[in-house]
LUMTIKE-199532 format. One record per residue (C-alpha): residue number from 0; residue in one letter; x, y negated, z negated. Coordinates in steps of 0.1 Angstrom, whole numbers, plus 5000, padded with zeros to 4 digits. Example, Ala and Ser with C-alpha at 12.3 -4.5 7.8 and 13.67 -1.06 7.14 Angstrom:
BEGIN
@num 0&residuo a&x 5123&y 5045&z 4922
@num 1&residuo s&x 5137&y 5011&z 4929
***
This chain:
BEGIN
@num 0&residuo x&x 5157&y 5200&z 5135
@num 1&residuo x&x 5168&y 5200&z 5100
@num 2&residuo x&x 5168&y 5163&z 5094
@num 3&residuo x&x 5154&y 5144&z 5069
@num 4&residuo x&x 5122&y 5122&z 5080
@num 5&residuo x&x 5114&y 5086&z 5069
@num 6&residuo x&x 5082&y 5100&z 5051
@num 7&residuo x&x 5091&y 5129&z 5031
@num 8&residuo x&x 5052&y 5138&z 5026
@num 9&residuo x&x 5060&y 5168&z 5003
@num 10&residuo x&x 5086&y 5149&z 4977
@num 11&residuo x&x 5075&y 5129&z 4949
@num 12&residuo x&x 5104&y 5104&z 4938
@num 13&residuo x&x 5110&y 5099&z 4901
@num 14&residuo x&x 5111&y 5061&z 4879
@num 15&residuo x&x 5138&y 5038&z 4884
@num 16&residuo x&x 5139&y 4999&z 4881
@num 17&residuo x&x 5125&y 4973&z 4860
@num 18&residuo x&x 5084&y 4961&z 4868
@num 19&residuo x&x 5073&y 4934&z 4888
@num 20&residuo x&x 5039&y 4918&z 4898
@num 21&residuo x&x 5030&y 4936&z 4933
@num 22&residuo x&x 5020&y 4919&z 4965
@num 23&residuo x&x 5006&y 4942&z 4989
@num 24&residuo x&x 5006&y 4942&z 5027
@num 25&residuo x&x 4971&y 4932&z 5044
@num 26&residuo x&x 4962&y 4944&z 5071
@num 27&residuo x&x 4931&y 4933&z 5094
@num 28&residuo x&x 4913&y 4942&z 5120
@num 29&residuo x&x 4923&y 4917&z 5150
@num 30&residuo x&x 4953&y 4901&z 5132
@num 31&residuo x&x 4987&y 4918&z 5145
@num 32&residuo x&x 5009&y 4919&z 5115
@num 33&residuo x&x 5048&y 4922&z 5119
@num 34&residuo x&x 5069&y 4937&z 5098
@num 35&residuo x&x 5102&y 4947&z 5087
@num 36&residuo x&x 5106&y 4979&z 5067
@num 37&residuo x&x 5136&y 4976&z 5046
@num 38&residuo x&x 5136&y 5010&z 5026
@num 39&residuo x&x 5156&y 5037&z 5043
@num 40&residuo x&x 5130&y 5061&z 5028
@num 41&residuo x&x 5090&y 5062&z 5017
@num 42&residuo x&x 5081&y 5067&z 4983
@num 43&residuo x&x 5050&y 5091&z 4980
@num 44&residuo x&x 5027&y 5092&z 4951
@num 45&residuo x&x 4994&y 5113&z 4945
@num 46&residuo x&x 4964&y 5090&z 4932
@num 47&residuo x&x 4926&y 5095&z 4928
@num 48&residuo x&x 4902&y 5068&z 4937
@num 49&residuo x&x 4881&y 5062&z 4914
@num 50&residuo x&x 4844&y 5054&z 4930
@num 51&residuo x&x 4825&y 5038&z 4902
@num 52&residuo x&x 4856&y 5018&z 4886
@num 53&residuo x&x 4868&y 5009&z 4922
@num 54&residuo x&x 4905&y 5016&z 4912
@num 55&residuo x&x 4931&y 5040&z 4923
@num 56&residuo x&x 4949&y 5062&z 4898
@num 57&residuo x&x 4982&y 5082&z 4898
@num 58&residuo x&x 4973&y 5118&z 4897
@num 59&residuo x&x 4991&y 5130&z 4863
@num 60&residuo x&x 4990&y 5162&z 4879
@num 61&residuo x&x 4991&y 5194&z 4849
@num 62&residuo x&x 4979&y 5168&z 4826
@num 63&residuo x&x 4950&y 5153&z 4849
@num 64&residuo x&x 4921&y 5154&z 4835
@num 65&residuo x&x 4906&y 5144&z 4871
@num 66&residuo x&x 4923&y 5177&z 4883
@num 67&residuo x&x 4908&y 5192&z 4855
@num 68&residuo x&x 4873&y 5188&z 4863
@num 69&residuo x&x 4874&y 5194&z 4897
@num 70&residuo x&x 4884&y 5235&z 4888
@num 71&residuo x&x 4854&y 5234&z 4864
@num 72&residuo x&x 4831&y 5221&z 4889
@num 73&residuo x&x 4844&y 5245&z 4922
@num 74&residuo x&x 4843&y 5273&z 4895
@num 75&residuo x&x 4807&y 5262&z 4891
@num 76&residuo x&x 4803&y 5257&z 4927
@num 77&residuo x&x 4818&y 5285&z 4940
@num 78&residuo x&x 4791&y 5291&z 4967
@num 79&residuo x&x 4799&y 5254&z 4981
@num 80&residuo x&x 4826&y 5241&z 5003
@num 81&residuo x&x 4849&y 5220&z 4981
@num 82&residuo x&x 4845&y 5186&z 4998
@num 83&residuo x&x 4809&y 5189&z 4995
@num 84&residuo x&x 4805&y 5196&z 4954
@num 85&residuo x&x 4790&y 5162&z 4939
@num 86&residuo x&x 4818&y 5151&z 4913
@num 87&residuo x&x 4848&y 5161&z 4928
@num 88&residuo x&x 4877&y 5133&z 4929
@num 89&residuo x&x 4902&y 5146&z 4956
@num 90&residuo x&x 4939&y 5138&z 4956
@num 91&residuo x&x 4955&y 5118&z 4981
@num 92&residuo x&x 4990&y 5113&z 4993
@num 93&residuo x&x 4994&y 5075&z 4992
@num 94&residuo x&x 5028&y 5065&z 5005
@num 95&residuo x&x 5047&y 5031&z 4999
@num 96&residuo x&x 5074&y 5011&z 5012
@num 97&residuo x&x 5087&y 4977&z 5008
@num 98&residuo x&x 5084&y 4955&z 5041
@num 99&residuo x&x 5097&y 4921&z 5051
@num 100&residuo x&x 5065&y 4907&z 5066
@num 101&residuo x&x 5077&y 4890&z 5096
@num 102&residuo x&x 5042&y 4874&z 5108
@num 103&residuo x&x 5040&y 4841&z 5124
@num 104&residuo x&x 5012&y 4818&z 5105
@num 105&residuo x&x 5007&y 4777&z 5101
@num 106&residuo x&x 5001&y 4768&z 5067
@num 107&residuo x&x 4978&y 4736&z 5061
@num 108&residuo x&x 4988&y 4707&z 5041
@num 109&residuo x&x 4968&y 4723&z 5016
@num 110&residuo x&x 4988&y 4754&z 5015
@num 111&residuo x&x 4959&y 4775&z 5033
@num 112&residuo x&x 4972&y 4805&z 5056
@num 113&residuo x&x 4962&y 4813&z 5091
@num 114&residuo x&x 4972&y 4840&z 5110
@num 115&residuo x&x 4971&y 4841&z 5151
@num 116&residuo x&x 4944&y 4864&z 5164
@num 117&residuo x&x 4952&y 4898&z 5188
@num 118&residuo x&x 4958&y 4874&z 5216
@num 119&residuo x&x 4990&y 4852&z 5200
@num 120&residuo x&x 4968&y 4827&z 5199
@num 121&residuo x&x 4957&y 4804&z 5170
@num 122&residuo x&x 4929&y 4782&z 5162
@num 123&residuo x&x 4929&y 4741&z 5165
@num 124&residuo x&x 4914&y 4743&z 5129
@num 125&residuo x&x 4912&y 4759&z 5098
@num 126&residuo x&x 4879&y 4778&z 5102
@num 127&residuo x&x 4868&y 4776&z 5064
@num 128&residuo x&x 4886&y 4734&z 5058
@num 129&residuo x&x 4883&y 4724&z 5091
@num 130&residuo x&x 4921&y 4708&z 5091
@num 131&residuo x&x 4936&y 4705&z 5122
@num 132&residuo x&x 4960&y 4731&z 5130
@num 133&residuo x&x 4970&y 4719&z 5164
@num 134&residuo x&x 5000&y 4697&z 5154
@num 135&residuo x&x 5015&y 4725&z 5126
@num 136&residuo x&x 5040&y 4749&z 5136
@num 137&residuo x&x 5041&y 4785&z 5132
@num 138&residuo x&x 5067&y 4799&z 5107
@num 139&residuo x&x 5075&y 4836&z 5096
@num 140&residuo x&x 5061&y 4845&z 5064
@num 141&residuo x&x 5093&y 4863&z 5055
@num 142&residuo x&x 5076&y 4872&z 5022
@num 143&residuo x&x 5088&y 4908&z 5007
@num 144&residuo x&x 5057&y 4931&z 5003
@num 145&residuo x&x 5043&y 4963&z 4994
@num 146&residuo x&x 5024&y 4986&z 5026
@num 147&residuo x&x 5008&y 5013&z 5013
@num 148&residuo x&x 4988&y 5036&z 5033
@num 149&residuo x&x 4981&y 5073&z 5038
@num 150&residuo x&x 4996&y 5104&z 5058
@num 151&residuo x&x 4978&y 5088&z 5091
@num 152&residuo x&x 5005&y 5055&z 5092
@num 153&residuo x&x 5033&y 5076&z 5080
@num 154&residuo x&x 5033&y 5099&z 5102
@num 155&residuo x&x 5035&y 5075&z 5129
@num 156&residuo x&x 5064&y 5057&z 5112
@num 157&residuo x&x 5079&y 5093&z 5112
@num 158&residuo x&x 5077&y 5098&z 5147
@num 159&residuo x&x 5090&y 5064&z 5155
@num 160&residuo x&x 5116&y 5071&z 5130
@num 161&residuo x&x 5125&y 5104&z 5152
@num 162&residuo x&x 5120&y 5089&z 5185
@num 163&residuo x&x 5138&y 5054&z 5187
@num 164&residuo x&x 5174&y 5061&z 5195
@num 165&residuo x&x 5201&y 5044&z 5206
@num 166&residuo x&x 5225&y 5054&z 5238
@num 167&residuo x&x 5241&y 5084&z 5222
@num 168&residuo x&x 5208&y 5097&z 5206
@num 169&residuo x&x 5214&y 5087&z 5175
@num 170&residuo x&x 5182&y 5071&z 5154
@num 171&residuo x&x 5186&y 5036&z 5151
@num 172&residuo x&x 5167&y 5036&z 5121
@num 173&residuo x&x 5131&y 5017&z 5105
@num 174&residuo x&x 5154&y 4991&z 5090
@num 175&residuo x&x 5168&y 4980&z 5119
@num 176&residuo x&x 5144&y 4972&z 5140
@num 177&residuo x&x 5109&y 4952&z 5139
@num 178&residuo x&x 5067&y 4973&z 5143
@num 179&residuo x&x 5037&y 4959&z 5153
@num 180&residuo x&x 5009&y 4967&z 5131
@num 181&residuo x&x 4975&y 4966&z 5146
@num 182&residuo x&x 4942&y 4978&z 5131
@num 183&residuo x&x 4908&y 4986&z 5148
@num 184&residuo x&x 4870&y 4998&z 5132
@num 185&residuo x&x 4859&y 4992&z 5098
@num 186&residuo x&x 4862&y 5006&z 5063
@num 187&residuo x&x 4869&y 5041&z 5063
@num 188&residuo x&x 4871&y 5043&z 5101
@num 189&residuo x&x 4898&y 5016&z 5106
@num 190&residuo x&x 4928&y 5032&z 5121
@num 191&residuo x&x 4966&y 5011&z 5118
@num 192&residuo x&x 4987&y 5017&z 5148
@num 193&residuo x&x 5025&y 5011&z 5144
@num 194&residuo x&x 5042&y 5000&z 5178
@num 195&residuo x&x 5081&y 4997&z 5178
@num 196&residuo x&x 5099&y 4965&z 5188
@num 197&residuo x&x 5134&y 4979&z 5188
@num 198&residuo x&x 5141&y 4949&z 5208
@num 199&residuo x&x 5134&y 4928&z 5181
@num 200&residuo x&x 5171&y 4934&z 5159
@num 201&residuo x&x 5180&y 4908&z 5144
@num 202&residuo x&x 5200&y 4919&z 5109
@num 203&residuo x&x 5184&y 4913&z 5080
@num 204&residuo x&x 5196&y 4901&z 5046
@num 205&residuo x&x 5186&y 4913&z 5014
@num 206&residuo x&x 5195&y 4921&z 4978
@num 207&residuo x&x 5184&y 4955&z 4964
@num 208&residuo x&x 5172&y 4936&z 4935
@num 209&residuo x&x 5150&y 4917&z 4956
@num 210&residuo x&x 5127&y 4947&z 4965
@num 211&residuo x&x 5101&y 4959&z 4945
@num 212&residuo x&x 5108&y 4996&z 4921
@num 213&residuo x&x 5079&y 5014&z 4943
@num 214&residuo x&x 5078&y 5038&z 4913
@num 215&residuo x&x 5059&y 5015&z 4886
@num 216&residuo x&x 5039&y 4999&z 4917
@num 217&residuo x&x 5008&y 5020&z 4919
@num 218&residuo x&x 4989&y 5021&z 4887
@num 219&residuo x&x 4990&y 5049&z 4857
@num 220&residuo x&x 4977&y 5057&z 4829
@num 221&residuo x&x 4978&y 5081&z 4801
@num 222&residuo x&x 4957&y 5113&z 4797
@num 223&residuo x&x 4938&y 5098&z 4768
@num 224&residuo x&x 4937&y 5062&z 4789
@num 225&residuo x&x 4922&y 5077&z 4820
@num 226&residuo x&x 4900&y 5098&z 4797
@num 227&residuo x&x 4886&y 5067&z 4783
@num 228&residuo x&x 4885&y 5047&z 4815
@num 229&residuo x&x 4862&y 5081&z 4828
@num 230&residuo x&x 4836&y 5079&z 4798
@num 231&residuo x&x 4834&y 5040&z 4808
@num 232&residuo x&x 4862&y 5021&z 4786
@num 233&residuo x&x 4867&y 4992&z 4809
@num 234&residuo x&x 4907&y 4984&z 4820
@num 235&residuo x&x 4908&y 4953&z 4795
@num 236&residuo x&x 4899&y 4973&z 4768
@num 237&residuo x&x 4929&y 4997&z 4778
@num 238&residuo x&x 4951&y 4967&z 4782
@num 239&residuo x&x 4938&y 4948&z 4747
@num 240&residuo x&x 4948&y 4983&z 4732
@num 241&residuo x&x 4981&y 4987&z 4746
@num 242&residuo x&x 4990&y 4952&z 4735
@num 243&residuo x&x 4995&y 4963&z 4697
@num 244&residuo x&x 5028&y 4973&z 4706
@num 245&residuo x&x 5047&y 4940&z 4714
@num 246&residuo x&x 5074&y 4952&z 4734
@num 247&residuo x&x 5051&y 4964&z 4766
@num 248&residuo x&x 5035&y 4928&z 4765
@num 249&residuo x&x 5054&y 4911&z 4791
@num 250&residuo x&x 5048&y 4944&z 4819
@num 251&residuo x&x 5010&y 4943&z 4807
@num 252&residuo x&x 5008&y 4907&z 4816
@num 253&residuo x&x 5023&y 4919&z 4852
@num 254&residuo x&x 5004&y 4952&z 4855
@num 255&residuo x&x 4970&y 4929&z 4845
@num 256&residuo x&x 4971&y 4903&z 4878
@num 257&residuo x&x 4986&y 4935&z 4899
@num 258&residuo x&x 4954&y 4960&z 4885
@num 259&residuo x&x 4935&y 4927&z 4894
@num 260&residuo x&x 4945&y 4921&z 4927
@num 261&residuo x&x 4944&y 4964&z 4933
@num 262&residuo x&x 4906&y 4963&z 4923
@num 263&residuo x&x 4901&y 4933&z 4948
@num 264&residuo x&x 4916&y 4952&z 4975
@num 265&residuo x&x 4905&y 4991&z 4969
@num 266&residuo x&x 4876&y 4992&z 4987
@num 267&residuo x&x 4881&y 4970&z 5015
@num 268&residuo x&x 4920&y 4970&z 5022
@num 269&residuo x&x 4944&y 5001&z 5006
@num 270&residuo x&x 4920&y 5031&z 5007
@num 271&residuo x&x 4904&y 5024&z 5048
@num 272&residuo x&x 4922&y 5056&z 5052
@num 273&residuo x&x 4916&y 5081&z 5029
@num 274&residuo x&x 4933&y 5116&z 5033
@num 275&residuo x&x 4933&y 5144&z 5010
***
C-alpha cells in the first residue's frame, strides 16, 4: 500500500506559525484520558535528553554538537556496543500532535481538577482539600493540548489510522473519531495504549488558529546555546542573554513558563518512553 500514514516517522516538517505557551497532554497511570486528535498529520522532531539538566533538546542535526561527541566517543570506543559507551546522548524520534482532550473531570469550587479512576468512577472528595465532590458534575475538559510521545504510541495511532474504516473501506480518519488512552508500569516502563472509539463521532469545531504551530513547540537552541548549556550555563542565563535583543522578548517570556513546565514534566511524564 502506497498510502500516506498518520505518523510519517521518517519526515521532519519544516517552521510555520506564530509561538504560543504549550500545554502538554498528561497521561497517568490508572487515569483513562480521552482525546480528540485534530491534526490530519504528526509532526516528528528529533531531540536529545539531556540527563543532568533534565531537559529535552531538538537535535540540530550537522550542527549538533551532541551528535558530535557521540562519533568522538564510539571512535574512542570502538571495541564497545554503542548504547553501552558512558557519555553518549542518543537521538530520539519524539512525535507531536495537537488533541482536543475530551476527559470527563469535576472541578472544585476552588478550581482543583479530579479525574475518574480506570473504573469511571470518581471520589466523594478531593483527596488532597477534602471538598466534597459528590454533588459536582463531571464536564469535558475540552482544553486543546499538546501529546507528545515516541514511535511506541505512534505507531499504534498508525495502525488505528490504517485499520478503522468505514462501509466501503475507506479510513475514516484520527480526526473524526474519539481514543482511549490508558497507561500501565512506571517511569521508563509505562506503556500508553490507544483504543479507538469510532463510535464516539460527534464533529468537532475548530479554527486552525486555535491549534498550537507544533514546529516552535519542542525546545531549541543554538549551537553556541546548547554548547553553553553542556559546559553548565543554566537556561536563565541563556534566556537573560537572549533578551538584549528586544524583539524576541515577548516569545522568550512564552518559551520561559513552556521550558518551565517541560523541565517539570521530563522526567516523570514526556520521556516514560524513550526510543532511539
Amino acid at each position: 500500500m502506497t498510502d500516506e500514514l498518520f505518523a510519517d516517522i521518517p519526515v521532519y516538517d519544516e517552521n510555520r506559525g506564530d509561538f504560543k505557551k504549550t500545554q502538554f497532554l498528561k497521561i497517568i497511570p490508572g487515569y483513562p484520558v480521552r482525546i480528540r486528535i485534530l491534526d490530519k498529520g504528526a509532526h516528528r522532531v528529533s531531540k536529545h535528553y539531556l540527563p543532568k539538566q533534565k531537559i529535552s533538546i531538538v537535535c540540530l542535526e550537522e550542527n549538533c554538537p551532541i551528535c558530535a561527541n557521540n562519533k568522538k566517543l564510539a571512535a574512542q570506543h570502538k571495541d564497545m556496543k554503542y548504547s553501552d559507551i558512558p557519555g553518549i546522548i542518543n537521538k530520539q524520534n519524539r512525535f507531536l500532535v495537537n488533541v482536543l482532550n475530551r476527559t470527563k473531570v469535576k472541578t472544585t469550587p476552588t478550581e482543583k481538577v479530579v479525574y475518574a479512576g480506570a473504573d469511571g468512577k470518581f471520589p466523594t472528595q478531593h483527596p488532597e482539600t477534602g471538598e466534597d465532590l459528590t454533588k459536582i458534575t463531571a464536564t469535558s475538559q475540552n482544553t486543546i493540548e499538546v501529546l507528545e510521545r515516541g514511535s511506541k504510541l505512534f505507531s499504534q495511532l498508525n495502525g488505528i489510522y490504517d485499520t478503522v474504516r468505514d462501509e466501503d473501506g475507506n479510513r475514516i480518519g484520527l480526526t473524526n473519531f474519539d481514543i482511549i488512552l490508558t497507561a500501565s508500569g512506571k517511569g521508563r516502563q509505562m506503556e500508553v495504549s490507544a483504543i479507538p472509539q469510532p463510535q464516539l463521532n460527534d464533529e468537532v469545531k475548530l479554527l486552525e488558529t486555535d491549534l498550537y504551530d507544533l514546529t516552535k513547540v519542542p525546545m531549541k537552541l543554538s549551537e553556541d546555546e546548547l554548547n553553553k548549556v553542556l559546559s553548565g550555563v543554566s537556561l536563565q542565563d541563556i534566556f537573560e542573554a537572549r533578551k538584549a535583543t528586544p524583539k524576541e522578548e515577548a516569545e522568550l517570556e512564552g518559551l520561559a513558563d513552556d521550558v518551565a513546565a517541560e523541565i517539570e514534566d521530563a522526567v516523570d511524564d514526556l520521556f516514560k518512553d524513550m526510543e532511539i
